[in-house]
C-alpha positions, -999 to 999 in steps of 0.1 A, spaced: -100 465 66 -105 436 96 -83 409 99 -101 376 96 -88 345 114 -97 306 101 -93 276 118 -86 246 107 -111 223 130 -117 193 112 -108 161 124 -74 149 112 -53 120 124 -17 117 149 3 121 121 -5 156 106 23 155 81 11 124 61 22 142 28 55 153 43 60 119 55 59 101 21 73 127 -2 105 121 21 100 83 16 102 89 -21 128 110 -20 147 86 -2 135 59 -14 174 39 -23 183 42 12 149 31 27 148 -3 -1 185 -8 15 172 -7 50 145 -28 46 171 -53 27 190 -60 58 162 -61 84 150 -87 62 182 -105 63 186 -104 99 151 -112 110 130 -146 115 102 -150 94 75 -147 125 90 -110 127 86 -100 89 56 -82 95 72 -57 122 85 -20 119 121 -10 107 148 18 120 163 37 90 196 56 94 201 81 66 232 95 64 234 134 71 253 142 42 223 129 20 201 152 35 219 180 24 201 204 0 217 220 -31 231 256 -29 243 281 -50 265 306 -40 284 335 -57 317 340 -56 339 367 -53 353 358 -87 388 364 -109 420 357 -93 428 368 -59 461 364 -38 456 356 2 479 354 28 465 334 54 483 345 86 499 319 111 507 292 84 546 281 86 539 245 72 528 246 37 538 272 4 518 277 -28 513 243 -50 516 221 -19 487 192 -18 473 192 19 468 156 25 435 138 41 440 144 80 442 115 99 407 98 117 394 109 152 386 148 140 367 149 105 327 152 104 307 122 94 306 88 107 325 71 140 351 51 122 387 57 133 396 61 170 387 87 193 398 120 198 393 152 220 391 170 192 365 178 158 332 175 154 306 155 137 270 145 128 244 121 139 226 100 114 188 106 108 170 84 120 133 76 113 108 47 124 88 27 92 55 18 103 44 -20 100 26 -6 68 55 11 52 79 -16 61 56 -40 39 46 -17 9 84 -10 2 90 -48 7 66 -56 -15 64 -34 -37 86 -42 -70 66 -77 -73 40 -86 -88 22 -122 -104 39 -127 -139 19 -129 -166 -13 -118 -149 -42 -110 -175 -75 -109 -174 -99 -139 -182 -136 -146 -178 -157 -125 -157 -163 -145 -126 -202 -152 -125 -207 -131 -94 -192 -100 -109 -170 -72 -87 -188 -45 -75 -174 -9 -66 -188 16 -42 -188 55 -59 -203 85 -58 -235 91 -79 -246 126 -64 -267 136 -36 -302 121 -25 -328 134 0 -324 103 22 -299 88 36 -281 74 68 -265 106 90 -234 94 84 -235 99 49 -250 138 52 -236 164 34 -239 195 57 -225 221 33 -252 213 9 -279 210 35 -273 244 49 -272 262 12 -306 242 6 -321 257 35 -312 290 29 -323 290 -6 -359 275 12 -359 305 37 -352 332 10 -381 319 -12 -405 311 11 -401 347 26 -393 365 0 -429 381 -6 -437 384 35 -402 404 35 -408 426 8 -449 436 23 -431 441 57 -405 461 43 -435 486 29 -453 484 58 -424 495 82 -419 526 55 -452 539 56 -455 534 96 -420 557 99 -434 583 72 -470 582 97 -447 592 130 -431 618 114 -465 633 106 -488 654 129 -510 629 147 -547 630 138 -573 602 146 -574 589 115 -532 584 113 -535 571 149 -558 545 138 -540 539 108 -507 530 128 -524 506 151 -535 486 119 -498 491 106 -484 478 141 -507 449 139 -498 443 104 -458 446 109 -462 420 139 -486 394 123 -456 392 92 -432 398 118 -446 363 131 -448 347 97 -415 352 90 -399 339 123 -419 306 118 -404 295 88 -381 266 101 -343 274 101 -336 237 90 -362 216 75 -365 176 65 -365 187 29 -332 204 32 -312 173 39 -290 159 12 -273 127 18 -241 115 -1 -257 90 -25 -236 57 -33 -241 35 -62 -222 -2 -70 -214 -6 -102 -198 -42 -115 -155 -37 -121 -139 -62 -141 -116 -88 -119 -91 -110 -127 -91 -142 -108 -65 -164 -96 -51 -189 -80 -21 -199 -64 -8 -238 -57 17 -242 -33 33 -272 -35 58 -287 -6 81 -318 -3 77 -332 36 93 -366 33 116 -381 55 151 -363 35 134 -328 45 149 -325 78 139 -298 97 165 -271 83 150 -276 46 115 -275 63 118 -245 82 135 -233 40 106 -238 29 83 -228 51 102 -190 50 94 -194 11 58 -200 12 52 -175 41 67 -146 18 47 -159 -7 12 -160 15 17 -127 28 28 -109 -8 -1 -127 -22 -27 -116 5 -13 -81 6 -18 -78 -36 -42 -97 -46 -79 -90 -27 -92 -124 -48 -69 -147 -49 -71 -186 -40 -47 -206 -25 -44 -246 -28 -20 -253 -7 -5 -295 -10 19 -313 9 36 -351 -2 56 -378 6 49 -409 -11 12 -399 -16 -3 -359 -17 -29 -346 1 -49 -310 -2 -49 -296 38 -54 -261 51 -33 -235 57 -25 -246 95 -16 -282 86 6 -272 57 31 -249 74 28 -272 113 20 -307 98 43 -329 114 36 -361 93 68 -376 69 73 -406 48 90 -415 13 91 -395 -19 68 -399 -48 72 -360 -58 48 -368 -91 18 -374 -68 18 -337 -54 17 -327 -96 -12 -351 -105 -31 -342 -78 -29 -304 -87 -38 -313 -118 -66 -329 -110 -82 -301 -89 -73 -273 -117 -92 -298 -140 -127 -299 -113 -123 -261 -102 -105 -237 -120 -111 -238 -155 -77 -222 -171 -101 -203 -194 -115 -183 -166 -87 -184 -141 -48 -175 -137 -36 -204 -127 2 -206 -109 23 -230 -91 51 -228 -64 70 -258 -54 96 -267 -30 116 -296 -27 151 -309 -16 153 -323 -52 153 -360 -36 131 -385 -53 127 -423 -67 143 -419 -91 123 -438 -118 99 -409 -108 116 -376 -116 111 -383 -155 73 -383 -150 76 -353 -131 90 -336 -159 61 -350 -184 35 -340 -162 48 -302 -159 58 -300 -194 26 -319 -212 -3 -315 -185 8 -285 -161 23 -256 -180 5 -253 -209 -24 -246 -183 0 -221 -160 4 -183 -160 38 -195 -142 55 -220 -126 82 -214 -98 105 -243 -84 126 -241 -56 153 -268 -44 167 -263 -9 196 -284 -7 231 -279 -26 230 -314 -42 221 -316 -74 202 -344 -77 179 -362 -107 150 -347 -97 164 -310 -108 184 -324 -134 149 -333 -149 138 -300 -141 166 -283 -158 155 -291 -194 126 -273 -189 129 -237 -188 143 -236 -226 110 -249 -236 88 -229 -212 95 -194 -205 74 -194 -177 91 -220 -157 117 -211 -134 138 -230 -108 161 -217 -83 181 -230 -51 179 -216 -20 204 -233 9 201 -209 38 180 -188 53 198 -155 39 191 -167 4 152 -168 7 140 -132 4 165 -128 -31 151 -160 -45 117 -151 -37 120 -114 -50 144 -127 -82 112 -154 -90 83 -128 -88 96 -92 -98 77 -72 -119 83 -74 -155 109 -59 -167 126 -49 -136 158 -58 -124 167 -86 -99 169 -69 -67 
């Protein structure tokens, strides 16, 4: 029997062990969260985005064995031992010589074991950051007038673009064309051929002579007819055929609310800043339709872009209620809480007139989170002051209200995970 050898030749990317790679990311999957914990911790919020070393520890890379022992009870002597007697406890040696880590001081003895160390990709690094969150409370409302559509697969068709053919299925159609279309020329020629070898076997005569120049002439003209019929025809292409069909989507929307008056020095500014930029990239990374409404106040609020909101420079007072009645007013024009999931972040240093902070509280309890999927306050200062007293009464009356302080830069990424975790999990 021949041996038959198959290669492998289609296309494939670098990375060839794709499958290998993420079973091992799952399998490790503690120590990688951890990782990515304190490169967070440790980085600026311009380098979020980047890759991350991971050490792994060699012991937890150890497989499971079994092993059989020799079984019942044995006595050993051990030669060369003068120090210890049956029932003695041998106690831990001291550091420089074990296996493991570097701790201890050195020694010119032992030996030990490197950590394994691997590289997360930019990708990786934001999929495991990412990805015990999610927008609470999330359900799905009105179709959107312009509904979703999703690309599938709906068969083959006979045209196409060339990047869409199916060659597999081309080349079985034209064999199947081939075989019919010769079929009857194949079988005649295969008589022919017959009675022209049965005629030379014979004693020649005129008439058999004659008869296998017609049979020659025959054999050749089917010969022909047979070797015209096109190895690969038009009609033999099939194309991958693709059909949209309308998905169901949720929509929603995201204000993001932030407090740029004169007490935000630049520390609390740059506190915030680190908030909302978690929360722009975990919402752009989730959510393919999502809107954000992004507001900055002093005394009075104004709607602005994305680049003025996080490199504005402008400052004033504090009127913190104006930034709420102006969201309120743009949920009532665009985004009809019927059809839309509607959720606010704010950030503050909780200082305000203080005649204001009451009506801050009305207008989120009254006006603003009955119309909420979720609400999310943030102070970042220490103090206190009326403006989160106010807010305090709220969360016993709204469950989807939640306030939190964050005072330095090490606290952000915690807040911002314990505010939007998935349901149900734990607070990381």
């Amino acid at each position: 029997m021949a041996l038959q050898s198959i290669i492998d030749r289609r296309l494939a990317g670098k990375n060839k062990s794709v499958g290998n790679r993420e079973r091992f990311l799952r399998r490790h999957k503690v120590q990688v969260r951890e990782a990515v914990k304190r490169a967070i911790d440790g980085r600026s919020i311009r380098d979020v985005e980047r890759g991350e070393d991971v050490h792994i520890p060699k012991k937890d890379l150890s497989e499971p064995v079994f092993g059989h022992g020799s079984g019942g009870i044995r006595e050993v002597v051990h030669p060369g031992n003068k120090d210890f007697i049956r029932g003695d406890r041998i106690g831990r040696p001291k550091g420089g010589g074990g296996q493991g880590g570097g701790s201890g001081q050195a020694s010119d003895s032992g030996e030990g074991e490197d950590d394994f160390v691997f590289t997360l990709s930019k990708e990786e690094f934001m999929q495991v950051f990412f990805e015990d969150l999610a927008l609470p409370n999330l359900v799905r409302t009105q179709l959107a007038e312009t509904p979703e559509w999703k690309s599938q697969r709906a068969g083959f068709s006979s045209d196409g673009t060339p990047n869409n053919l199916h060659v597999v299925r081309s080349l079985r159609g034209a064999i199947g064309r081939r075989i019919a279309i010769g079929a009857g020329s194949r079988a005649e020629l295969r008589v022919l051929e017959e009675e022209f070898e049965a005629l030379q076997a014979e004693p020649k005569t005129d008439a058999k002579l004659a008869r296998l120049k017609e049979l020659e002439a025959a054999i050749a003209a089917l010969r022909a007819r047979v070797a015209r019929i096109p190895y690969l025809d038009p009609i033999d292409l099939r194309y991958r055929s693709r059909i949209k069909v309308p998905v169901p989507t949720s929509k929603a929307v995201m204000f993001c609310l932030m407090d740029i008056s004169g007490s935000m020095d630049e520390g609390r500014k740059e506190l915030s800043k680190r908030f909302f930029i978690l929360l722009y990239l975990f919402l752009t990374r989730h959510y393919e339709k999502i809107d954000l409404v992004f507001i900055r106040h002093h005394t009075q609020a104004q709607e602005v872009n994305e680049d003025d909101f996080f490199h504005a420079r402008e400052t004033g007072g504090t009127v913190v209620s104006s930034a709420l009645v102006l969201m309120e007013e743009i949920i009532r024009e665009r985004y009809s809480p019927s059809e839309w999931n509607i959720y606010g972040a704010q950030a503050s240093d909780g200082d305000n007139w203080h005649h204001d902070s009451g009506r801050c509280r009305e207008l989120l309890s009254e006006k603003l989170l009955p119309l909420c999927r979720y609400y999310a306050y943030v102070q970042v200062a220490e103090e206190e002051q009326n403006l989160w007293d106010e807010y305090a009464q709220l969360p016993p009356l709204h469950a989807h209200f939640a306030m939190r302080k964050a005072v330095s830069a090490d606290q952000i990424y915690p807040v911002f995970r314990d505010l939007f975790k998935k349901e149900g999990a734990k607070a990381a």
